[in-house]
C-alpha atoms as a printed R data frame, in Angstrom:
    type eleno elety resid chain resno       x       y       z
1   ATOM     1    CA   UNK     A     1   6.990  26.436 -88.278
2   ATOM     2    CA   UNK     A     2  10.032  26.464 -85.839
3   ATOM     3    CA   UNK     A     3   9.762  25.816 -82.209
4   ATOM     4    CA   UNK     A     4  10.023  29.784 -81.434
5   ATOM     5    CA   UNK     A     5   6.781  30.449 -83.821
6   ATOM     6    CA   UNK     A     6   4.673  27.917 -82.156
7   ATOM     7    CA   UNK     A     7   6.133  29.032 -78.549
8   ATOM     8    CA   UNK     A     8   4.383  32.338 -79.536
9   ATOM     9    CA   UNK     A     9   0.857  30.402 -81.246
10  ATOM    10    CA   UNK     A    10   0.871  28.390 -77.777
11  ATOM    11    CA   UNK     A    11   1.758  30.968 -75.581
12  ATOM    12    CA   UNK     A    12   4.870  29.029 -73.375
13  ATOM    13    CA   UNK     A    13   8.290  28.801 -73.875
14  ATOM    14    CA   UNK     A    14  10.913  27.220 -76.147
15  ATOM    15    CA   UNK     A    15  11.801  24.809 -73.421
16  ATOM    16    CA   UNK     A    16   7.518  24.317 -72.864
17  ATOM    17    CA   UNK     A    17   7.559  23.557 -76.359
18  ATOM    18    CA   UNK     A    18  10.286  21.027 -76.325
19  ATOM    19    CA   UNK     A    19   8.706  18.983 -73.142
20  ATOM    20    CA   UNK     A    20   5.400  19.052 -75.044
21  ATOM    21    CA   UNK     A    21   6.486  17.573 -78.184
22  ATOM    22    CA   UNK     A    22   8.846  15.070 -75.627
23  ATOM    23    CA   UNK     A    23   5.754  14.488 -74.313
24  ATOM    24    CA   UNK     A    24   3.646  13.893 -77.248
25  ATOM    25    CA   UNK     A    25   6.270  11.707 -79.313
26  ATOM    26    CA   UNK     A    26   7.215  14.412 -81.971
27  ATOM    27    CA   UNK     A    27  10.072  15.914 -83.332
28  ATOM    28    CA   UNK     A    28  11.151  19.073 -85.349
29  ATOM    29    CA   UNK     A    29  10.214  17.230 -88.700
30  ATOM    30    CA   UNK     A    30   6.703  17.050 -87.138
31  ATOM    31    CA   UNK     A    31   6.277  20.519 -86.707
32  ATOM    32    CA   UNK     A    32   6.463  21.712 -90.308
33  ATOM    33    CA   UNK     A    33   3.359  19.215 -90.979
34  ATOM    34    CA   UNK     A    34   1.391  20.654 -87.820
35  ATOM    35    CA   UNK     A    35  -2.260  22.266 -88.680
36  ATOM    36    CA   UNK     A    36  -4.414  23.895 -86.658
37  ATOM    37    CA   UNK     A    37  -6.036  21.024 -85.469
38  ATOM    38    CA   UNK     A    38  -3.042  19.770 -84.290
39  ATOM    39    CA   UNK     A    39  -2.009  22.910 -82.553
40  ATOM    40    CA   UNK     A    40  -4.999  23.484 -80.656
41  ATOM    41    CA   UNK     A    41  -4.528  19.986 -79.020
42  ATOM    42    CA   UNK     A    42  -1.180  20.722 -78.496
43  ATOM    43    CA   UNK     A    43  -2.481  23.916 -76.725
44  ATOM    44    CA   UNK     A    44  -4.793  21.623 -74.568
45  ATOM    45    CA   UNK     A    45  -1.902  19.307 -73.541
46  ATOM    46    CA   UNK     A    46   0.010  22.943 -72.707
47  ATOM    47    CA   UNK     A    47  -2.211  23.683 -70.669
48  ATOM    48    CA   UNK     A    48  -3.043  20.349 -68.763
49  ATOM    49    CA   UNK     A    49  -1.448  20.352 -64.922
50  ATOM    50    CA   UNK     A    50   2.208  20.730 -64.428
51  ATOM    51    CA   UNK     A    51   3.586  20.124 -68.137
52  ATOM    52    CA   UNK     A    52   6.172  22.874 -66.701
53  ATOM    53    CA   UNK     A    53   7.330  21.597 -63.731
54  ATOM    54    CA   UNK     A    54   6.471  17.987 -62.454
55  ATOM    55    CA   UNK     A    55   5.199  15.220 -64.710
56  ATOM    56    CA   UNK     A    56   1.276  14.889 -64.534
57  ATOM    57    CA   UNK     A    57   0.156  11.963 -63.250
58  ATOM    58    CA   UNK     A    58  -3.256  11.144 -64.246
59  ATOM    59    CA   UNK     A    59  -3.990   7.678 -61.866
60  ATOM    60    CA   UNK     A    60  -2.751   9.645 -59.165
61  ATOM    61    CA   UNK     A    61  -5.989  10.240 -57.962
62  ATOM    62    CA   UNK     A    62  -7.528   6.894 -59.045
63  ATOM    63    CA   UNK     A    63  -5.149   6.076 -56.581
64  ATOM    64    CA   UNK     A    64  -6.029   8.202 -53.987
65  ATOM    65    CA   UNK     A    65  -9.158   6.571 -54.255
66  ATOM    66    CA   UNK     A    66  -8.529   3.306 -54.059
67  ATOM    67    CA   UNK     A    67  -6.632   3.716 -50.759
68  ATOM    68    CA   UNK     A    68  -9.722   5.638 -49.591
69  ATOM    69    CA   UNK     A    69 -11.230   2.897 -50.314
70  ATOM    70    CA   UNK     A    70  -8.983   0.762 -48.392
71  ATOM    71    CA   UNK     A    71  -8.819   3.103 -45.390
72  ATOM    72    CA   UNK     A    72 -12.695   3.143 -45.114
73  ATOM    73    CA   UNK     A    73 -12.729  -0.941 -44.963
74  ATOM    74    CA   UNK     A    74  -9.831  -0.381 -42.470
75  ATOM    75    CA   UNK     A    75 -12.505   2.178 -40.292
76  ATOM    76    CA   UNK     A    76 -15.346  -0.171 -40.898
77  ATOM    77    CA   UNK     A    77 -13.691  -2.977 -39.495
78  ATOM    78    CA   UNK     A    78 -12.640  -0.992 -36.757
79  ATOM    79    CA   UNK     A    79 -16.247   0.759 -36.432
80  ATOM    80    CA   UNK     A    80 -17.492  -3.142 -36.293
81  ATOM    81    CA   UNK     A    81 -15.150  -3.956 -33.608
82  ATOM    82    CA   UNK     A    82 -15.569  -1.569 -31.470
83  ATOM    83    CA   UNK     A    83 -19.643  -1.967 -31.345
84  ATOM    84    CA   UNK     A    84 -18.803  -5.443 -31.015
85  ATOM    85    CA   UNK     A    85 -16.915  -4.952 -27.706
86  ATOM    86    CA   UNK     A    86 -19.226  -2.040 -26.996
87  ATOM    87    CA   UNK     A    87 -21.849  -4.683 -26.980
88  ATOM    88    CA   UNK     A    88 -19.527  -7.286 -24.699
89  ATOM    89    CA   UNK     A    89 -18.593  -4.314 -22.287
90  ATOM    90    CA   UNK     A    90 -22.383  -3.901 -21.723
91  ATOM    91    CA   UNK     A    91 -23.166  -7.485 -21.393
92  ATOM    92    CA   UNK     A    92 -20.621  -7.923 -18.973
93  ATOM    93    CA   UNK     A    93 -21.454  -4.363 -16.655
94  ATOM    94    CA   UNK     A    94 -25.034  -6.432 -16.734
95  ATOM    95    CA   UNK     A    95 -23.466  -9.654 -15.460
96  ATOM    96    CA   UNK     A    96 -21.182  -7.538 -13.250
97  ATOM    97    CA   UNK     A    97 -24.437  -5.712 -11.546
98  ATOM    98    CA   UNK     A    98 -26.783  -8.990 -11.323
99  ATOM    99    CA   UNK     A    99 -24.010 -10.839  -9.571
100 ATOM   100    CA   UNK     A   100 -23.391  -7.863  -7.302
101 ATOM   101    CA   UNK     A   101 -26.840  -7.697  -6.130
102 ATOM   102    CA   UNK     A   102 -27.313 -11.462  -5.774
103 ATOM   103    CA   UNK     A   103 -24.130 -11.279  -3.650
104 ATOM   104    CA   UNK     A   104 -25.650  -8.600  -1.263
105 ATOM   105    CA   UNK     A   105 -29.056 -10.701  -1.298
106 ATOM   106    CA   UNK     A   106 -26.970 -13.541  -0.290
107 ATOM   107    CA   UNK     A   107 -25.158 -11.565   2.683
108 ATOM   108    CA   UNK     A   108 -28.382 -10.008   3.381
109 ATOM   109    CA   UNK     A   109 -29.571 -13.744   4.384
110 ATOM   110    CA   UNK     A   110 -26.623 -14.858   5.972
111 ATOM   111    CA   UNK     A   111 -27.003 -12.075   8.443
112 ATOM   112    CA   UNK     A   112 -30.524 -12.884   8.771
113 ATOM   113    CA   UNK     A   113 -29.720 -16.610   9.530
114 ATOM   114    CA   UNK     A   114 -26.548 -16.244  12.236
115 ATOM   115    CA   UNK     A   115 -29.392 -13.737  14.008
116 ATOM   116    CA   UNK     A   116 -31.646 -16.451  14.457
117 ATOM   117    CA   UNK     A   117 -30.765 -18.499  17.393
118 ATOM   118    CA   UNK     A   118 -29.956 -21.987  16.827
119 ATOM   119    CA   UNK     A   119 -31.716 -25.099  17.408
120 ATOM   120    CA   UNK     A   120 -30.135 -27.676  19.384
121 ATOM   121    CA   UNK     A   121 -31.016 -31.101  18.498
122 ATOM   122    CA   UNK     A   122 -30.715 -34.421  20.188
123 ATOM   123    CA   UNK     A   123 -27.597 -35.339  17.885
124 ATOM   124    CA   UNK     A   124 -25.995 -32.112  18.591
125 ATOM   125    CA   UNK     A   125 -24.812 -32.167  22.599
């Protein structure tokens, strides 16, 4: 079998038929040995992605996994963070409101004590 007749058996090109046996490590000796078998998983490796055009690249999407992976530590750090100074922001509004209210308190009493008329002691003409 010539590259033509198995271009026709697989359905693809000439040129199909040279990347897949590129591809696959065989040569034109090879294909006079070929059986059915062997034809049918060539057919399969046909028709995996892109034997056409671009070279398939089968870790691409363990990859794309392990840098969602990353990214997702990268959010959860961020996620932690951010309740953390969530948390502080809150703490310190708290602080923020106590003091201001002790402040007025504090006002509030000095008013009440430069109404009240002083007393004049011996030590103190």
């Amino acid at each position: 079998m010539n590259k033509t007749e198995l271009a026709k058996r697989l359905g693809v090109s000439r040129q199909t038929v040279y990347k897949v046996l590129q591809r696959a490590g065989l040569h034109n000796d090879d294909l006079y040995k070929l059986d059915d078998k062997q034809i049918d998983d060539l057919k399969g490796f046909v028709n995996q992605r892109s034997v056409n055009s671009r070279p398939y690249k089968p870790d691409k999407n363990v990859n794309d996994s392990v840098h969602d992976i990353d990214y997702q530590k990268i959010i959860d750090e961020k996620s932690q963070t951010i309740s953390k100074l969530l948390t502080m922001l809150d703490q310190e509004q708290k602080l923020h409101s106590s003091t201001q209210a002790k402040l007025k308190e504090l006002e509030g009493e000095k008013l009440i004590a430069e109404k009240k008329p002083q007393k004049k002691h011996w030590w103190s003409f």
